[in-house]
C-alpha positions as CSV (number, residue, x, y, z in Angstrom):
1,X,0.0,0.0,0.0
2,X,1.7,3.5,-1.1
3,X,1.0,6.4,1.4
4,X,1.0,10.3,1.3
5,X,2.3,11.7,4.6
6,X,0.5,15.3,5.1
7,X,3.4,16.8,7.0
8,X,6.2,15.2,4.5
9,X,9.1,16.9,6.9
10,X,8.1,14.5,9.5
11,X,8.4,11.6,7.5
12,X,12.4,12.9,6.9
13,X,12.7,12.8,10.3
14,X,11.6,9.6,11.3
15,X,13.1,7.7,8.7
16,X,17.0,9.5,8.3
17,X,19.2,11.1,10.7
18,X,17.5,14.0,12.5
19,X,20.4,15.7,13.0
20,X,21.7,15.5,8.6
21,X,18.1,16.6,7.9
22,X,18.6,20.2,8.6
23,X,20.7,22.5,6.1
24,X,20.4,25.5,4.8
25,X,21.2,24.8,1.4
26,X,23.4,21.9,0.2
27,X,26.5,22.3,-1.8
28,X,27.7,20.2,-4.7
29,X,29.0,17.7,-2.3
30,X,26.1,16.9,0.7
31,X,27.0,14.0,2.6
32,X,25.6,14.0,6.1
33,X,25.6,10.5,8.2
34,X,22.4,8.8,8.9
35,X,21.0,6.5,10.9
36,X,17.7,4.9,12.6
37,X,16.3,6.1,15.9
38,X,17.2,10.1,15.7
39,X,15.7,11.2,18.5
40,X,18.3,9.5,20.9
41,X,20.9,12.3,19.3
42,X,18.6,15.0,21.0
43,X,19.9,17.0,24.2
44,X,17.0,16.4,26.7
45,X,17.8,18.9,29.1
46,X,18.2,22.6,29.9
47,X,21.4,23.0,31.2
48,X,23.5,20.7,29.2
49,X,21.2,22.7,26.2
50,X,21.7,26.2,27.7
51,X,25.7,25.4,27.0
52,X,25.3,24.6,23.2
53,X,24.7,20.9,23.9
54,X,27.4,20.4,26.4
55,X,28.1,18.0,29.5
56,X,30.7,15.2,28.7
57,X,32.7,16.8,31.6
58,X,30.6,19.7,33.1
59,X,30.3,19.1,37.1
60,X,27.9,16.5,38.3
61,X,24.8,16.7,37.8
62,X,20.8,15.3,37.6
63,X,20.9,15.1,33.7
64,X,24.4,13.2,34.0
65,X,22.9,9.6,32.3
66,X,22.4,11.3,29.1
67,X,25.9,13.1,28.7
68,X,28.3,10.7,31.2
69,X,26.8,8.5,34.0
70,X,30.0,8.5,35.5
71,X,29.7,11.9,36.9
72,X,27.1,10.4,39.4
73,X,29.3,9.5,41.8
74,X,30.4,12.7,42.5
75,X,27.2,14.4,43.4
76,X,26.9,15.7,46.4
77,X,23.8,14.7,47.3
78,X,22.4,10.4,48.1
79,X,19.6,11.0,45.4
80,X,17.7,12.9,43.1
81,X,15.3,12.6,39.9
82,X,14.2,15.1,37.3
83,X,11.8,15.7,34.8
84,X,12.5,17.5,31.4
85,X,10.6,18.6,28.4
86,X,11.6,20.2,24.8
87,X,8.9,20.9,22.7
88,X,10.4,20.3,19.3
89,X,10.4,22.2,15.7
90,X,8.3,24.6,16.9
91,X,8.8,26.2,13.5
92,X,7.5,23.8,11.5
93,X,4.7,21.4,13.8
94,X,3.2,22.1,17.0
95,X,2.7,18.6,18.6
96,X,6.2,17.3,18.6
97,X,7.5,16.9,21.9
98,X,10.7,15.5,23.8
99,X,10.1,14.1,27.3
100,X,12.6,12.8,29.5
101,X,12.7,11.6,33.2
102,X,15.8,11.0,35.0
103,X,17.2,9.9,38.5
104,X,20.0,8.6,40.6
105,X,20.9,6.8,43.7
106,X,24.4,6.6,45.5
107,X,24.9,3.1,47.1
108,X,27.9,4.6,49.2
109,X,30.8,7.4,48.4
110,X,32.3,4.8,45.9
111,X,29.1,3.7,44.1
112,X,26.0,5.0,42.2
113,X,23.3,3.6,39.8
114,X,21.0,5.6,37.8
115,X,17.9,5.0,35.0
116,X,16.3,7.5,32.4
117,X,13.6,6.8,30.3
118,X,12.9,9.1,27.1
119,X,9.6,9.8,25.2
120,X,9.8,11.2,22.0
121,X,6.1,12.0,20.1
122,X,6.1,12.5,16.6
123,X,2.7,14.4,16.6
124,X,-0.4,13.5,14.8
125,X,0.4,12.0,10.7
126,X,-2.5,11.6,8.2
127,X,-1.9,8.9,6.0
128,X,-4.3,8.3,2.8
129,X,-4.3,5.5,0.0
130,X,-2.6,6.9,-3.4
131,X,-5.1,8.5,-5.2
132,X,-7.5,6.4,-7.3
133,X,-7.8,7.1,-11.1
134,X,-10.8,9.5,-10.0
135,X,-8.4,11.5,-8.6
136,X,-9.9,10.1,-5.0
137,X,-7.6,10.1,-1.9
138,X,-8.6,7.4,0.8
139,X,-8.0,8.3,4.1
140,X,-6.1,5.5,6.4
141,X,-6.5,6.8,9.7
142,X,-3.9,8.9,11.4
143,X,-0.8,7.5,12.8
144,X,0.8,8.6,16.1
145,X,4.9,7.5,15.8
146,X,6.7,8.1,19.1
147,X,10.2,6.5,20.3
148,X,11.4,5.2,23.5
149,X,14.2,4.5,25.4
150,X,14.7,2.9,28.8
151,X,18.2,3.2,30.1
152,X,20.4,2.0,33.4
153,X,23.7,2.8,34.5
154,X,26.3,1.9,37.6
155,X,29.1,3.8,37.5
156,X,32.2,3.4,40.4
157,X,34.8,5.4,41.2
158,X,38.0,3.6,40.4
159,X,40.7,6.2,42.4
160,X,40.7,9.5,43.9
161,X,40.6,11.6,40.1
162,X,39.3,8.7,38.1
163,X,35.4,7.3,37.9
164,X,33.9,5.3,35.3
165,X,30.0,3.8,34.3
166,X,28.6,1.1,32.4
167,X,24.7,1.3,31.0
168,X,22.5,-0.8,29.2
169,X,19.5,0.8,27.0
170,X,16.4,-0.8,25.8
171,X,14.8,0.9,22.2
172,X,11.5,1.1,21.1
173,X,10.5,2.8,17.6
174,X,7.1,3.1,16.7
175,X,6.7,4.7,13.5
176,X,3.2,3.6,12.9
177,X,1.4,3.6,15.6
178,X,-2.5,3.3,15.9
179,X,-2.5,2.4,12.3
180,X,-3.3,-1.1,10.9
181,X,-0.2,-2.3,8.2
182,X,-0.3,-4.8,5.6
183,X,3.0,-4.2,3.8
184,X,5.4,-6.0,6.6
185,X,5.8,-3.3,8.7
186,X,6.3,-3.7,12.8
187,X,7.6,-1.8,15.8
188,X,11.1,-1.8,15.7
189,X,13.5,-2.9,18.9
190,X,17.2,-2.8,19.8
191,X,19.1,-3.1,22.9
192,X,22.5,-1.0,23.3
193,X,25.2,-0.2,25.7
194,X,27.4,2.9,26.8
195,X,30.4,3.3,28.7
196,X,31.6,6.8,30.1
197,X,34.7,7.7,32.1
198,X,35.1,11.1,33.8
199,X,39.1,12.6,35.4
200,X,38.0,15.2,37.8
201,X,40.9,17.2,39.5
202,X,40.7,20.1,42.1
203,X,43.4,22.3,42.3
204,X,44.2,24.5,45.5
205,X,44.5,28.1,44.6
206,X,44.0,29.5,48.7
207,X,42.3,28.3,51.5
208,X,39.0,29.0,50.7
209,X,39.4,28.4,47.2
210,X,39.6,25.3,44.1
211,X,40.1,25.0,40.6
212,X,38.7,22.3,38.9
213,X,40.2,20.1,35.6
214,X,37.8,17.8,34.4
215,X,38.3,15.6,31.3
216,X,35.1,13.1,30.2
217,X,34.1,10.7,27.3
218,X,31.3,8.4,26.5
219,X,30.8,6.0,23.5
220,X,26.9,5.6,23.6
221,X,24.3,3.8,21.8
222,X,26.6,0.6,20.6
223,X,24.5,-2.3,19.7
224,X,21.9,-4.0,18.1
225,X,20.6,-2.6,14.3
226,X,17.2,-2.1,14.2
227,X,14.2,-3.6,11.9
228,X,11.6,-2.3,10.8
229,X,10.0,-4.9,8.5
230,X,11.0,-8.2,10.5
231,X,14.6,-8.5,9.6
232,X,14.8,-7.7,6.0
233,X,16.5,-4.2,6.2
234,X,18.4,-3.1,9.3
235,X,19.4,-0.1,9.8
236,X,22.2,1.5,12.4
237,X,21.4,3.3,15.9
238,X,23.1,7.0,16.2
239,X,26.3,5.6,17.9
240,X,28.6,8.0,19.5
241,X,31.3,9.1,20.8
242,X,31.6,12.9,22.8
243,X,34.7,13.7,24.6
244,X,34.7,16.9,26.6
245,X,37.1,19.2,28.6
246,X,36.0,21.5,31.7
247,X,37.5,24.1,33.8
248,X,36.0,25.7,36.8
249,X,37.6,28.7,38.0
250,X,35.9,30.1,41.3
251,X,36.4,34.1,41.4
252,X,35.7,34.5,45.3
253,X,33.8,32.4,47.5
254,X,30.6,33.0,45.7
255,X,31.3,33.2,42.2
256,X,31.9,30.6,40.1
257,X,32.8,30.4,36.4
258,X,33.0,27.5,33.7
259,X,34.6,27.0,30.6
260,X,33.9,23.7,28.8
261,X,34.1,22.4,25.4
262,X,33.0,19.5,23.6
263,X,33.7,16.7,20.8
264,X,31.2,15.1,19.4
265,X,31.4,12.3,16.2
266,X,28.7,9.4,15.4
267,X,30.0,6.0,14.8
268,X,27.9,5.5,11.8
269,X,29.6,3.8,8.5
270,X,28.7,6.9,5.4
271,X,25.9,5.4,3.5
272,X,27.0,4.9,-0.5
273,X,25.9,7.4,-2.6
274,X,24.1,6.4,-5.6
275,X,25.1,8.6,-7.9
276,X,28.9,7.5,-7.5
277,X,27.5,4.6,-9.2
278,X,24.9,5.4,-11.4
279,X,25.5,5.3,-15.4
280,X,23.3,6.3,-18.2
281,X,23.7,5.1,-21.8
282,X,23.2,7.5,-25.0
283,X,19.2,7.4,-24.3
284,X,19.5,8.4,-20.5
285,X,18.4,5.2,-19.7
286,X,20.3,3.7,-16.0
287,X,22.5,0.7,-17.0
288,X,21.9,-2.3,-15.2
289,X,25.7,-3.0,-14.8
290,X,25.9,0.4,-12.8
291,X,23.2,-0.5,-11.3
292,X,23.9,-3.5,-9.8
293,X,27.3,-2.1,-9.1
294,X,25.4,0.3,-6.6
295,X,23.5,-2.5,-4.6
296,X,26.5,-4.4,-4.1
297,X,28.0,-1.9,-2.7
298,X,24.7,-0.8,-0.7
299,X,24.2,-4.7,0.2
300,X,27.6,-4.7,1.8
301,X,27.1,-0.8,3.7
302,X,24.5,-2.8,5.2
303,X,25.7,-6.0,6.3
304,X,28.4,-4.7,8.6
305,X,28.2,-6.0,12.1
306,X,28.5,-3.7,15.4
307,X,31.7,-3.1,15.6
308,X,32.8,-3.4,11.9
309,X,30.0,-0.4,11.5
310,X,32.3,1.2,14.7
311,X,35.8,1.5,13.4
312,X,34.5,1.7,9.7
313,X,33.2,4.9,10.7
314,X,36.8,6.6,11.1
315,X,37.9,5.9,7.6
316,X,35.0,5.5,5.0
317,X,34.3,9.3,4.2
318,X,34.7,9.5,0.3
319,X,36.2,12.7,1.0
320,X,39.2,10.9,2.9
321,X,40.6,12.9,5.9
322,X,39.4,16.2,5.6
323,X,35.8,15.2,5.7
324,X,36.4,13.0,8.4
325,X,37.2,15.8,10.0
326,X,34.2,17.3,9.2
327,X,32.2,14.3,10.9
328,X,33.3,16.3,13.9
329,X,30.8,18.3,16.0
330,X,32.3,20.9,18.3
331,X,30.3,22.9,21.3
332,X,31.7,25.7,23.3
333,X,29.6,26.9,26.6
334,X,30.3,29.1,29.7
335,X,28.3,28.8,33.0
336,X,28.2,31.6,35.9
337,X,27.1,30.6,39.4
338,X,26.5,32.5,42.1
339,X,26.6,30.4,45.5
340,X,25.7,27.4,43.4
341,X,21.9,29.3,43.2
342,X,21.8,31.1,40.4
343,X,23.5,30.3,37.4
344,X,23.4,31.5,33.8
345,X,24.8,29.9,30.6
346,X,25.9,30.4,27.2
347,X,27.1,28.2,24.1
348,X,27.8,27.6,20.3
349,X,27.3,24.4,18.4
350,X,28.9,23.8,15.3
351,X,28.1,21.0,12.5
352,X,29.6,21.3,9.0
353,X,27.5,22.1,6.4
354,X,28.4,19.2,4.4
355,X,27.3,17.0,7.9
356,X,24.0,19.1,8.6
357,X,24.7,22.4,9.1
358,X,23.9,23.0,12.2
359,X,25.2,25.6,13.6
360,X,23.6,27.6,16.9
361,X,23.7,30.0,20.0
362,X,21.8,28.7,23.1
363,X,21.0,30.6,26.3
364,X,20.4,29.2,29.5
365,X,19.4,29.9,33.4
366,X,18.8,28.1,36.7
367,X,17.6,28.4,40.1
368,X,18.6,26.1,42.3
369,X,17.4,25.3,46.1
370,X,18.0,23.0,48.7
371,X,14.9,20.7,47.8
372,X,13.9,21.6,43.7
373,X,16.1,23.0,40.8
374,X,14.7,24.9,38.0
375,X,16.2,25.3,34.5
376,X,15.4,26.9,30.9
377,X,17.5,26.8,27.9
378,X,16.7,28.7,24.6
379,X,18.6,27.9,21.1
380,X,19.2,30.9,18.8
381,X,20.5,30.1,14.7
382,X,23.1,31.8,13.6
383,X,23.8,33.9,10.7
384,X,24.8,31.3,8.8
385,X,22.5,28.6,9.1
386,X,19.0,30.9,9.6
387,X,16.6,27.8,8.3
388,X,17.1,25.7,11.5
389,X,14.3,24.3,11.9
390,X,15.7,24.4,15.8
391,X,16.0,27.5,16.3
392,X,13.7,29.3,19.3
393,X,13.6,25.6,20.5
394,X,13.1,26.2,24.3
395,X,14.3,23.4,27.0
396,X,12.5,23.3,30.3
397,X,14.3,21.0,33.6
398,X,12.3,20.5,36.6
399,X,14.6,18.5,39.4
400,X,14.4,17.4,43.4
401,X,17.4,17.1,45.5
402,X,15.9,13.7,47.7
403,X,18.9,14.8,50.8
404,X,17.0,18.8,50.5
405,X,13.9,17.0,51.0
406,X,15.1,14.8,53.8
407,X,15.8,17.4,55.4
408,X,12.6,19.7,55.1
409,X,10.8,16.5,56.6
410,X,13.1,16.3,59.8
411,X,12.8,20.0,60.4
């Protein structure tokens, strides 16, 4: 059964790489990574957002299991659990929204485990029959698509500087749902795995007074492919790897600033383009040589396992080196605090425009008390990239500090 999607951007999205959907305008040579499962790639909270999409090795905090579990163990606090929410593309649909819920228990000063569950809705999709030769287009029913992910970590600290964290992530895309299917179509599920490891190191500078060096990485999302139509075509999750540097300088004993900046490249293999490939003969007819030339090569892009798919990744680039390179996403971001209550942010994200062309400012603020936290973070495109369909994308963090609470009780 062929099917019209009303809203034909949202069928982009669920079906390629959110992140290589967005460009301004492509160049002669557009070759952005995909992959299934985009919505994992999103930022789900306000601070990390606030920083342009930073938090490999930003202090500890509640949002940790997205960018690096491992930070959990230095929290201050036993426990704590937050609730975010993103309402996504604002500029181009209004029911598309990223939920995200997220919390964290230290077993002892050596010893944490954590668990996050993401929601992603895709909004409301009208599908219809193609049209009839009347001219008649039969309506299907609307579909509701949404993806899911169910995550849990333990992470340990391994020496005084050092702490690292396993987790383990269950995936759920739906990309038809509430909509009967007779062309093989099914939910698709995948299991994957991350490991993160964080080097945090205080430096003295008086009495009252530390520096802080942090250094973090996490390689997220390895595992299973995905299927949507029982086995036949697979496709690869967004696996990643984001390294990260951070440096907290306090100015007195009330103000606080930090400078952080972040790596960011998806371990995805770069899908063959067809038109490398493709010949035509006098009548501008495809030959079938080329043409099976191309789905050799597609057959094999396809057929690599986990880790093939992982170290294939670093060298596969038609462009060689320099658009390897280019794979890379960079963030810069800045934080203020004053007497760890109020703190504002900034940040830059930068993706090549060959990659996506992403490229944005993001603001950010937060409150924080002894019991609840507060944070907002608000994404401004730049010059150079104006059609983001991200751009005005606000984040909104809501968390609870469980020892704050504790406490309230007993007094």
């Amino acid at each position: 059964m062929n099917r019209f999607i009303s809203r034909g951007i949202l069928g982009v999205l669920a079906l390629s790489t959110f992140a290589s959907s967005f460009a301004e305008s492509k160049s002669d040579y557009f070759n952005p990574l995909q992959s299934a499962v985009p919505s994992l790639s999103i930022a789900p909270d306000a601070r990390g957002g606030g920083m342009g999409d930073i938090g490999a090795a930003t202090s500890a905090d509640l949002y940790s299991q997205y960018w690096n579990p491992s930070k959990y163990v230095n929290m201050d606090s036993k426990a704590g659990v937050a609730l975010s929410y993103t309402p996504w593309l604002r500029k181009i649909v209004h029911d598309i929204n990223l939920l995200y819920l997220v919390g964290y228990y230290k077993l002892d000063e050596r010893q944490a485990v954590s668990a996050s569950m993401r929601y992603f809705s895709y909004g409301e999709i009208n599908l219809t029959d193609t049209p009839s030769p009347t001219g008649e287009i039969v309506s299907q029913g609307t579909a509701k698509p949404y993806e899911m992910a169910i995550d849990v970590a333990y992470s340990r600290s391994l020496s005084e500087y050092w702490s690292a964290a396993v987790a383990m992530r269950f995936i759920l895309s739906d990309l038809m749902n509430g909509v009967m299917d007779n062309d093989g179509y099914s939910s698709a599920k995948a299991v994957a795995a991350d490991i993160s490891a964080t080097y945090r190191r205080p430096f003295s500078m008086d009495d009252r007074r530390n520096a802080v060096l942090s250094f973090g990485t996490n390689i997220s999302n390895i595992g299973s492919k995905i299927s949507y139509d029982g086995g036949n075509t697979e496709q690869y999750l967004p696996a990643n790897w984001r390294l990260g540097v951070s440096y907290e300088y306090p100015i007195d004993a009330f103000n606080k600033i930090a400078l952080s900046l972040d790596l960011n490249k998806l371990l995805v293999p770069t899908t063959p383009s067809s038109s490398d490939y493709y010949e035509y003969d006098e009548n501008g007819v495809l030959t079938a040589e080329s043409e099976a030339a191309y789905r050799k090569v597609y057959d094999d892009y396809l057929s690599y396992g986990t880790m093939k798919s992982v170290f294939k990744s670093f060298g596969d680039a038609p462009g060689g080196f320099s658009e390897e390179m280019k794979e890379i996403m960079w963030s810069l971001g800045a934080e203020y605090s004053y007497n760890e209550m109020f703190m504002v942010r900034g940040g830059y994200f930068h993706e090549s425009q060959m990659k996506g062309n992403r490229k944005y400012f993001s603001l950010g603020a937060g409150f924080k008390m002894r019991v609840f936290e507060i944070q907002a973070a608000y994404i401004i495109a730049a010059k150079t990239s104006k059609t983001c369909p991200i751009d005005r994308t606000l984040r909104f963090s809501l968390g609870f500090n469980f020892d704050g609470m504790k406490k309230l009780v007993e007094n």
